[in-house]
Residue frames as a rotation matrix with the C-alpha (Angstrom) as fourth column:
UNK 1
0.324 -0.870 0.370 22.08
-0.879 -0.133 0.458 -4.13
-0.350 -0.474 -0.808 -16.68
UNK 2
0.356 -0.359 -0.863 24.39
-0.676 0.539 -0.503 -6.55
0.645 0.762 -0.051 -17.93
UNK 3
0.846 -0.179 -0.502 25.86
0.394 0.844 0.363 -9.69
0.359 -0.505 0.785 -16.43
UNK 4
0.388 -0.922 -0.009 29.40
0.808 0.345 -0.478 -8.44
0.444 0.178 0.878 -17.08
UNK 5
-0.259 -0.378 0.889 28.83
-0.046 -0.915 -0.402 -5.02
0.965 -0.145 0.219 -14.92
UNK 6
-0.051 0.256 -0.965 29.03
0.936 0.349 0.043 -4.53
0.348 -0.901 -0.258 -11.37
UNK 7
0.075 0.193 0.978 27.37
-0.395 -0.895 0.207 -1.38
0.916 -0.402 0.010 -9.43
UNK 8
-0.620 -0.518 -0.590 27.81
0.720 -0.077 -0.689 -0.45
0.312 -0.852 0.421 -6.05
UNK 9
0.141 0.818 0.558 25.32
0.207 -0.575 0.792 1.62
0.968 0.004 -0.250 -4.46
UNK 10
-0.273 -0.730 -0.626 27.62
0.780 0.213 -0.589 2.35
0.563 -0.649 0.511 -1.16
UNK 11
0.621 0.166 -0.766 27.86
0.702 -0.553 0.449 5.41
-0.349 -0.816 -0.460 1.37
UNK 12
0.882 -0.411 0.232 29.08
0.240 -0.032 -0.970 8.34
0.406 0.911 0.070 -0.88
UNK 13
0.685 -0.310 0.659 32.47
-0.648 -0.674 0.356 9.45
0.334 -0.671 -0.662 0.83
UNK 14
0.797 -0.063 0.601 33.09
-0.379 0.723 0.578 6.53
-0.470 -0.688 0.552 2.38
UNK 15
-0.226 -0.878 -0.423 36.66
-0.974 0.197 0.112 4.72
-0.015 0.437 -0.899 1.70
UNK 16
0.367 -0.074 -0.927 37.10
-0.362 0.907 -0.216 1.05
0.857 0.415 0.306 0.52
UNK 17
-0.260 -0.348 -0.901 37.64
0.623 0.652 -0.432 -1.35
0.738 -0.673 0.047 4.00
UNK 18
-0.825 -0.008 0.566 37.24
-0.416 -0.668 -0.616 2.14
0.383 -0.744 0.548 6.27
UNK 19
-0.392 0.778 -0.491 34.82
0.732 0.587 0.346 0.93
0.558 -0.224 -0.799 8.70
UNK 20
-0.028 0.266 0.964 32.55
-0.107 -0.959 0.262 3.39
0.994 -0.095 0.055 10.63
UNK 21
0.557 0.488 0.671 31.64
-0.617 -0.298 0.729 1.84
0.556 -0.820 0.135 13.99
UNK 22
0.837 -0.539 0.095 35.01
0.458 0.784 0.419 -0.63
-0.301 -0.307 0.903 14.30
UNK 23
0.569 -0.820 -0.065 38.29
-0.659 -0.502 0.560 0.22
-0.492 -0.276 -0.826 14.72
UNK 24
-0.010 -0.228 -0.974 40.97
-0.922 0.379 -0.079 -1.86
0.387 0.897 -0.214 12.60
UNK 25
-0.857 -0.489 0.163 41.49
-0.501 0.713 -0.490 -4.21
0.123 -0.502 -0.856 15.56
UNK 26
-0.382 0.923 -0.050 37.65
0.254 0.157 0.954 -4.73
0.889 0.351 -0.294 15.56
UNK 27
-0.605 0.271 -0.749 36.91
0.681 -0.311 -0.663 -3.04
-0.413 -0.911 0.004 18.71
UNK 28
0.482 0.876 0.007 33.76
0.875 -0.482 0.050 -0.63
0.048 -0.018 -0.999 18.71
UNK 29
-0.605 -0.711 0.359 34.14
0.665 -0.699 -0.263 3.16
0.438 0.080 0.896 18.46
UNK 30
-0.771 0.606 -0.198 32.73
0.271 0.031 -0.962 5.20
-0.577 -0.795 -0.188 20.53
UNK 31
-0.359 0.813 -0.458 29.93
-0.932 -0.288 0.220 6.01
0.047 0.506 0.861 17.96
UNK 32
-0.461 0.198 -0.865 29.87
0.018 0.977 0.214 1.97
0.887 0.083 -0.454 17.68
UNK 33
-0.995 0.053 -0.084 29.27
0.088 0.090 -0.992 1.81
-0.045 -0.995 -0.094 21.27
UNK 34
-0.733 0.598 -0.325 26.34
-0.151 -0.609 -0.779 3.60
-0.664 -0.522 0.536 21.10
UNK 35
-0.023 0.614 -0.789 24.80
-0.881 0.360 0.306 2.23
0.472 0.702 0.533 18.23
UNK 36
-0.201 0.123 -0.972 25.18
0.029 0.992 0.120 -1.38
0.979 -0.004 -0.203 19.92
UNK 37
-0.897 0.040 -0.439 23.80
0.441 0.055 -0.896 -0.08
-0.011 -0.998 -0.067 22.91
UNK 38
-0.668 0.735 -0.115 20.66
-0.363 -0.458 -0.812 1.28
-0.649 -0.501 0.573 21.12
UNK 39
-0.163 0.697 -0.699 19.64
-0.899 0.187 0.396 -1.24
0.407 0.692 0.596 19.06
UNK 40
-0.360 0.214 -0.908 19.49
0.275 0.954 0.116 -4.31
0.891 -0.208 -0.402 21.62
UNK 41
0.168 0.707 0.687 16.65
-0.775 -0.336 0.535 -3.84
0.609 -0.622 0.492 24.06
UNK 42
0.416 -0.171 -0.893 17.57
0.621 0.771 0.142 -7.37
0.664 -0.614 0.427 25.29
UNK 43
-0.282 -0.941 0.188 20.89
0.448 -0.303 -0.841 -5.61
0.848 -0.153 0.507 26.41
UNK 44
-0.601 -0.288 0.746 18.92
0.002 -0.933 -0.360 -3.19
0.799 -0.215 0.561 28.55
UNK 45
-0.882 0.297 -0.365 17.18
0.469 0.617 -0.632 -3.32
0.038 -0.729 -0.684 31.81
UNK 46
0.097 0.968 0.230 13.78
0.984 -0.059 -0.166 -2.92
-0.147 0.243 -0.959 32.84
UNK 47
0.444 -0.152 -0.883 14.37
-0.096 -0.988 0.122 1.73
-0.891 0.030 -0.453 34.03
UNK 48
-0.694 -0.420 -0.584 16.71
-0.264 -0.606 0.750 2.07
-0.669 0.675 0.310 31.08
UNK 49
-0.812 0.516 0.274 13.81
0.559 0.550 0.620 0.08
0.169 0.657 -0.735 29.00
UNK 50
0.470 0.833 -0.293 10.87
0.829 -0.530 -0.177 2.53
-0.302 -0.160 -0.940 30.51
UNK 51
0.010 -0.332 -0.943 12.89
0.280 -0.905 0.321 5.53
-0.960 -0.267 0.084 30.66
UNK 52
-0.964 -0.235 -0.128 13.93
-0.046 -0.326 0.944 5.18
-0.263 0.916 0.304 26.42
UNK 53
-0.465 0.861 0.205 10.03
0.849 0.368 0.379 4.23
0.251 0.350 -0.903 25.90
UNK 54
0.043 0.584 -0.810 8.51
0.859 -0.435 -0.268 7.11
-0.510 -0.685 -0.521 27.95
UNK 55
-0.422 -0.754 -0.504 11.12
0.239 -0.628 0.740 9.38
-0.875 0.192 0.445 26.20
UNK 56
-0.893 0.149 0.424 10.21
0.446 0.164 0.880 8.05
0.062 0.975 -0.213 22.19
UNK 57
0.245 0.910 0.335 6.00
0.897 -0.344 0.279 8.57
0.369 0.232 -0.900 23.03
UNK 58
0.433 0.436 -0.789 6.83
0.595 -0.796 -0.114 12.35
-0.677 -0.420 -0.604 24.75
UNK 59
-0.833 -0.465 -0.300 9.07
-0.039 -0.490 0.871 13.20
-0.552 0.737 0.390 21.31
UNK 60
-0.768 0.293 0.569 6.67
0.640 0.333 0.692 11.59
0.013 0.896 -0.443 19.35
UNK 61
-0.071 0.818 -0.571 3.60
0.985 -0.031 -0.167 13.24
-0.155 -0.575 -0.804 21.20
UNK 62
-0.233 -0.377 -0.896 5.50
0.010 -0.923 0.386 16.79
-0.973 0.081 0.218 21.01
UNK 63
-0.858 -0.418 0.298 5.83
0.437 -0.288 0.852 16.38
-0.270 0.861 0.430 17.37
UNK 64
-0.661 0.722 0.205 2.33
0.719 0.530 0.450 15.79
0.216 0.444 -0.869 16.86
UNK 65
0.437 0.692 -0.575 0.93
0.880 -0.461 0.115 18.58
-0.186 -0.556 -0.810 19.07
UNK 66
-0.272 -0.403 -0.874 3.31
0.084 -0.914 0.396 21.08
-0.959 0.034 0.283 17.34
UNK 67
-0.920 -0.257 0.294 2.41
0.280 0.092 0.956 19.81
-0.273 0.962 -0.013 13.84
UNK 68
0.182 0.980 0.087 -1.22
0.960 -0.157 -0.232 20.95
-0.214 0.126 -0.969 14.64
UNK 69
0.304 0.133 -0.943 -0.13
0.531 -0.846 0.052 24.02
-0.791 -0.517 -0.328 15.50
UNK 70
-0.761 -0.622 -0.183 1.83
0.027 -0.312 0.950 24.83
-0.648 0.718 0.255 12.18
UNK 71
0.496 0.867 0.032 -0.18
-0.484 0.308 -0.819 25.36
-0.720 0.391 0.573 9.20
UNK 72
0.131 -0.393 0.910 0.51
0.398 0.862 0.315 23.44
-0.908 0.321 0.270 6.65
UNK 73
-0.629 -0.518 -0.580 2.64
-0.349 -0.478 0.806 24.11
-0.694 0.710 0.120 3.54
UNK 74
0.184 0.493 -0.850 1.40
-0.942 -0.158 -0.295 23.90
-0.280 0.856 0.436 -0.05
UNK 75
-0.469 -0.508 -0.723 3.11
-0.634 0.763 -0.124 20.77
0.614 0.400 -0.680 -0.96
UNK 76
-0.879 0.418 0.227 1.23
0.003 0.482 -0.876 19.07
-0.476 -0.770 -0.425 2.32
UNK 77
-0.213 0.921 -0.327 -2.04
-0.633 -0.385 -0.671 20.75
-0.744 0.064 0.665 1.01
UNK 78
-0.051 -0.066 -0.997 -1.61
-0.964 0.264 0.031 19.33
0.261 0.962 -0.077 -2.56
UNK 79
-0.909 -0.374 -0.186 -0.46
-0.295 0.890 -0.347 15.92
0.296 -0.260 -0.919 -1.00
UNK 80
-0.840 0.459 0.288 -3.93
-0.085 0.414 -0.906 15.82
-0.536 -0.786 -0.309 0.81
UNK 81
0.196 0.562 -0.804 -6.10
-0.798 -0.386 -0.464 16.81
-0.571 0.732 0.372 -2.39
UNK 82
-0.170 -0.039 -0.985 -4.46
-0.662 0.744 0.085 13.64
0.730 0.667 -0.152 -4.76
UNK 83
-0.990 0.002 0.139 -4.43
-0.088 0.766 -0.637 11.69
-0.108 -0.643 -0.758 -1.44
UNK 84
-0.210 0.919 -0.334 -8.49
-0.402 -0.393 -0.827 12.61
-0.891 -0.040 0.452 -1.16
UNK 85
0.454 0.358 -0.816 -9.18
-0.881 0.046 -0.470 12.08
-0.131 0.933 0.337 -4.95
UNK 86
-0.509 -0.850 -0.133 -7.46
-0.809 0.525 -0.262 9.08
0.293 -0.026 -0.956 -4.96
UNK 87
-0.790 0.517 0.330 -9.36
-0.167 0.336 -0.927 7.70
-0.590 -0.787 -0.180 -1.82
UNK 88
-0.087 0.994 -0.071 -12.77
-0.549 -0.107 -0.829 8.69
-0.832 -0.033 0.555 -4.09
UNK 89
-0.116 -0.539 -0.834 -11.40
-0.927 0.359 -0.103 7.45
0.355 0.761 -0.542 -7.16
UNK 90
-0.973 -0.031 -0.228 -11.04
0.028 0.968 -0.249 3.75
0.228 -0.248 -0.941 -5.21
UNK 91
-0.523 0.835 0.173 -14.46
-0.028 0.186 -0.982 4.06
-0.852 -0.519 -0.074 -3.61
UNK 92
0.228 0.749 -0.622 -16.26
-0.741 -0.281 -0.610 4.83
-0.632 0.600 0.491 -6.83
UNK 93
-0.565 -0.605 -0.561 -14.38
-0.707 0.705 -0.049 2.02
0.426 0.369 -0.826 -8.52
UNK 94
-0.899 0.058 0.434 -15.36
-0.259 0.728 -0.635 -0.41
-0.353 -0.683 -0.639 -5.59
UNK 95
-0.407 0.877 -0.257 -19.10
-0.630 -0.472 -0.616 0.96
-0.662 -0.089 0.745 -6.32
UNK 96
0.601 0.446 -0.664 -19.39
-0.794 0.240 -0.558 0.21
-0.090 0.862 0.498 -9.82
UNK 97
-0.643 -0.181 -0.744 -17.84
-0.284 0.959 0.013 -3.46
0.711 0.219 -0.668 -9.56
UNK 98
-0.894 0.448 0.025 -20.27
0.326 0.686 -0.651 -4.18
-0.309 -0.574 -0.759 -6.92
UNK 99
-0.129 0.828 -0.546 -23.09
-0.592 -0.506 -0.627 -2.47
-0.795 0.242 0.556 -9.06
UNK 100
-0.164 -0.153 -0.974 -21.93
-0.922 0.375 0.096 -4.42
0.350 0.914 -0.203 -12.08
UNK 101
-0.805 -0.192 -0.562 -22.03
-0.213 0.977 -0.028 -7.81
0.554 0.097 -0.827 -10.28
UNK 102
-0.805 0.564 -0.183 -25.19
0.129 -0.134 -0.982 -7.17
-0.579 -0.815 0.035 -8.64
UNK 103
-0.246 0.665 -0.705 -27.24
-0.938 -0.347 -0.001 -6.49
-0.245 0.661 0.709 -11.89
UNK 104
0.353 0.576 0.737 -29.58
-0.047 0.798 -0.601 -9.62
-0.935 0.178 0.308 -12.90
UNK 105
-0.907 -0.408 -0.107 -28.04
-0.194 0.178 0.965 -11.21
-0.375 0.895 -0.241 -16.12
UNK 106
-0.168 0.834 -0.525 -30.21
-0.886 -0.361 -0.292 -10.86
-0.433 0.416 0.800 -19.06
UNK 107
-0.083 0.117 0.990 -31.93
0.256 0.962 -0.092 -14.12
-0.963 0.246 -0.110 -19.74
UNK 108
-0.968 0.094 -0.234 -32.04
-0.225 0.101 0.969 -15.71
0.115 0.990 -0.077 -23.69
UNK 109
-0.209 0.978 0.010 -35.80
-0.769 -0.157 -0.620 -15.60
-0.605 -0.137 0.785 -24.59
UNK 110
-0.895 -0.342 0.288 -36.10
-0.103 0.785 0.611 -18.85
-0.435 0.517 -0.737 -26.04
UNK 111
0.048 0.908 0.417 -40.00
0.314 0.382 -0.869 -18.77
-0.948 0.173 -0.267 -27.16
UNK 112
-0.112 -0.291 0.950 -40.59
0.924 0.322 0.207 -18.24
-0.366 0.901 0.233 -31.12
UNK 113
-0.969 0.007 -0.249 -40.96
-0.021 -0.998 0.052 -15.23
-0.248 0.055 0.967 -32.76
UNK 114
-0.255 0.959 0.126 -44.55
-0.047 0.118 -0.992 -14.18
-0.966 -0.259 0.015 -33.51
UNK 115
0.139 0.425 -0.894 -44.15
-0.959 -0.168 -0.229 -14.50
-0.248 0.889 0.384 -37.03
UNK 116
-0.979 -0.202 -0.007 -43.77
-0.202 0.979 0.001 -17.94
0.007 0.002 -1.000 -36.46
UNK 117
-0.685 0.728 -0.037 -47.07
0.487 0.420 -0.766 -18.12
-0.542 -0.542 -0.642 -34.76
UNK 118
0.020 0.698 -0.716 -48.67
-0.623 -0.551 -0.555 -16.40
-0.782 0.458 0.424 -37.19
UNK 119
-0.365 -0.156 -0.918 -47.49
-0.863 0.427 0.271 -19.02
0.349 0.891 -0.291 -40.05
UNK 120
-0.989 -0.138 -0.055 -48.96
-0.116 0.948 -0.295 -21.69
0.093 -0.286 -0.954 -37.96
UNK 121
-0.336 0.933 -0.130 -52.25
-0.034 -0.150 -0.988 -20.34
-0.941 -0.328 0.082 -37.37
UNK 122
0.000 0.683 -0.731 -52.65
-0.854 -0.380 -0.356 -19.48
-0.521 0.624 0.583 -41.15
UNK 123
-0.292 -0.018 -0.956 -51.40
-0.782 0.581 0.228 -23.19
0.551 0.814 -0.184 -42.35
UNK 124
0.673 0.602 -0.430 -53.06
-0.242 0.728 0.642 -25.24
0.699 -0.328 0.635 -39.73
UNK 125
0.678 -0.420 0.603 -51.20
-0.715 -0.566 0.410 -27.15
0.169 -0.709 -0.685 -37.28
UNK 126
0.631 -0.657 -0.413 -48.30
-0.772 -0.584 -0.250 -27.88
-0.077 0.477 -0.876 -36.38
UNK 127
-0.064 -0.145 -0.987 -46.54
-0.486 0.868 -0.096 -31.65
0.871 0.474 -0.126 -37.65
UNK 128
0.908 0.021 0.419 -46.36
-0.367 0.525 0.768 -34.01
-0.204 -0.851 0.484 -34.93
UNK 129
-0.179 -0.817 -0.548 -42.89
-0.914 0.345 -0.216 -35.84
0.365 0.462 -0.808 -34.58
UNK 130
0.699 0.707 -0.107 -43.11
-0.666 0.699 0.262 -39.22
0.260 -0.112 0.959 -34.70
């Protein structure tokens, strides 16, 4: 993207200034209302604070105890297969970097070869430094 261009990535439909949950005078519509009456928990007392909690875990709870019941679609199945290979795919990874840093580095053999020690044995021995 250039400097000299300008995108929008808006609401598609939607009109230039048109506001959804304010009226022009800025007063609340009644959709507003209700959005600014369920996103501030301050706002709400303790019953209307249990009552929306109690509500959220027996939707959520439902969902969950019908989604057992359902079987599950191809696209779900598939999703759990790359999810699964994936999963083994990291573990076997993990493996072999902690297999690889766990192996004993190979020391440098620093003694002579033996055809050294054979040329010493057959010309006597070896100078002294002085």
């Amino acid at each position: 993207m250039e400097n000299n261009e300008l995108r929008h990535y808006g609401i598609k439909g939607m009109k230039w200034g048109v506001r959804r949950f304010q009226n022009e005078d800025g007063s609340y519509t009644a959709a507003g209302k209700r959005r600014a009456k369920q996103q501030k928990a301050e706002s709400m007392s303790d019953e209307e604070l249990a009552a929306r909690v109690k509500r959220l875990n027996m939707e959520k709870t439902y969902k969950k105890l019908s989604k057992e019941s359902e079987p599950k679609s191809t696209l779900e199945k598939s999703k759990d297969v790359v999810d699964s290979a994936s999963s083994l795919a990291n573990r076997l990874k993990e493996a072999d970097r902690k297999a690889a840093s766990s192996k004993p580095k190979p020391r440098m053999d620093l003694s002579p070869p033996q055809a050294w020690a054979w040329e010493r044995r057959a010309s006597g021995p070896a100078p002294s430094a002085c």
